[in-house]
C-alpha positions, 0 to 999 in steps of 0.5 A: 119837541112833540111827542104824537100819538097815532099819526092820521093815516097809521094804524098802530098795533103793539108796535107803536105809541099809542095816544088816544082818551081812555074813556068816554070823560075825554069825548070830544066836545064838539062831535064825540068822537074819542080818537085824538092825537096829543101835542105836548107842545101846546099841552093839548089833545086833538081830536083826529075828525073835527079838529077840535083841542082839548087844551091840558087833555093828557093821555097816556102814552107807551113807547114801544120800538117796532115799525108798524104792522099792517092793522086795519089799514090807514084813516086818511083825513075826511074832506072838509064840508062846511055849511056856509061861508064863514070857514075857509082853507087853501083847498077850498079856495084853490078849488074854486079857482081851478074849477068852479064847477066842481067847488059847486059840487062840493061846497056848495051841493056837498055831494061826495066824490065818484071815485079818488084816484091812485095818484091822491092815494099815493100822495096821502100814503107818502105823508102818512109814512114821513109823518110817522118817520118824523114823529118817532125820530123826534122821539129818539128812534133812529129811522132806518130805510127799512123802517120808513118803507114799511110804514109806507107799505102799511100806507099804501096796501089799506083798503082805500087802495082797491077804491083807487081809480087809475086814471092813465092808460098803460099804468097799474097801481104797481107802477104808481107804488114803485114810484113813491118807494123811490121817492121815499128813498131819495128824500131819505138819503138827500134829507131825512137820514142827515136831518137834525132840525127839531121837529116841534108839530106835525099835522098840526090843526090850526085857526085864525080869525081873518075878518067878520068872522071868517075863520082860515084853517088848515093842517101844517105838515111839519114845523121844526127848529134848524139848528140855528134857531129858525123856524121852518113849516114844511109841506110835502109834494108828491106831484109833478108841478109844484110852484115856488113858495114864495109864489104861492099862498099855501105856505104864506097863509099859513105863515100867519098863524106861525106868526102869532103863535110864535111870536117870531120876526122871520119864518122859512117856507119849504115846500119839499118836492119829492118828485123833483129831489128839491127843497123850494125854499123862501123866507117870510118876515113879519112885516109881510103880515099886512101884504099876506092878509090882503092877498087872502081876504081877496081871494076868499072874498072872489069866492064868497061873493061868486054868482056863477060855477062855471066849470073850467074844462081840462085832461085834469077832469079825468081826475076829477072825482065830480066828473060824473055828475058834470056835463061840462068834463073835458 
């Protein structure tokens, strides 16, 4: 089981466990920076901006009981920018596959986006407050309603959220914050109160070395354990569209890495659509490991050797934090 400390996006006054290096001995070797969250199922310490591991780098941890309290405001995830084309993730290919163009922009050009909208905002808000749920559950604390709620008003009323563009005409962030309470609240009363799988990574970094030496990476929202033993990795959805599993690279991909850690035969893949009051569920088995890394090196391969960034115009270039900078936008 693991124990985190601050989950990305909590900010975690007295009320919370806290997990960070007590001195600058524990800088993180690759940045400096000395923000971590610790895993004791890998026995190591994260580092929360780069991702570099520090294996066997223990911290001390104070358990405490109260939801959280507003602090400061959450500390989402930073974009990943990568100087060349020996890094690669689900996003960056999907980026490219959904618009050259705006892959151009930031991969490429690495220019920062114009503005990020509510709907990014609430998504982010929503994986904030469940990581911290599961985390404190898998620590033995019974989460109520109440308690999921807050975290997610703590999630949700940070400063990035007066920097949330409304994108839909007629909507207030209000409308947007209604909606993911509700949300909240049936993936609490369909799955979270009954849960009783074991909770073994959140959040959790990873890397494998596909070929020439590119590297995949990624954040996996959720591992656990059902009661029969199998093992599941889980990805929230917040949004309207979300495909099935098995269809899908996102959780396939990261399936590899599940694999080799693991050392399992068969994996399920869930991605859980809030939204839609569904669980998407598929399995995975390790004879499918050949078809999978096929399948990735081709489509990372589309986008390393990609000539042109045409723009691929939509009424999604209204979300689009590059519009600005495009001609092309729909």
């Amino acid at each position: 089981m693991i124990r985190l400390g601050k989950p990305r996006g909590i900010s975690k006054p007295d009320s919370l466990e806290e997990s960070s290096p007590k001195s600058s001995d524990n800088a993180c070797p690759k940045c400096g920076n000395t923000d971590f969250s610790y895993d004791s199922y890998w026995n190591e310490s994260c580092c929360q901006k780069c991702g570099w591991t520090l294996p066997g780098n223990k911290v001390n941890k104070i358990k405490r009981a109260q939801p959280p309290i507003q602090s400061g405001g959450p500390r989402f995830r930073k974009k990943e920018i990568t100087s060349d084309d020996s890094t690669f993730s689900y996003s960056r290919v999907s980026l490219f596959k959904n618009c050259p163009k705006a892959y151009h922009f930031k991969y490429i050009l690495k220019e920062d986006e114009h503005f990020v909208s509510i709907e990014q905002h609430l998504g982010k808000s929503l994986h904030t407050a469940l990581e911290h749920a599961y985390s404190r559950k898998g620590d033995g604390v019974n989460i109520s309603l109440d308690y999921l709620i807050r975290a997610f008003d703590q999630a949700w009323n940070s400063p990035e959220r007066e920097k949330a563009k409304v994108i839909k005409n007629y909507t207030k962030p209000r409308d947007y914050y209604l909606d993911a309470q509700d949300m909240l609240k049936k993936y609490y009363q369909r799955v979270l109160a009954s849960d009783r799988s074991e909770t073994i990574a959140l959040e959790k970094y990873f890397e494998i070395n596909l070929y020439d030496s590119v590297c995949y990476r990624g954040y996996i929202d959720r591992i656990s354990k059902n009661p029969n033993g199998l093992l599941r990795i889980t990805d929230f959805k917040s949004g309207k569209r979300v495909n099935e599993p098995l269809e899908d690279m996102q959780l396939c991909s990261y399936a590899l890495w599940c694999f080799d850690e693991f050392k399992v035969n068969e994996i399920e893949i869930a991605f859980e659509a809030l939204r839609h009051e569904k669980t998407l569920l598929g399995t995975k088995k390790r004879s499918e490991i050949p078809i999978i890394k096929r399948k990735l090196i081709t489509d990372i391969n589309s986008v390393r050797t990609a000539k042109a960034f045409e723009a691929s115009p939509s009424i999604l270039c209204n979300w689009c934090g590059y519009n600005p900078l495009c001609s092309q936008a729909w």
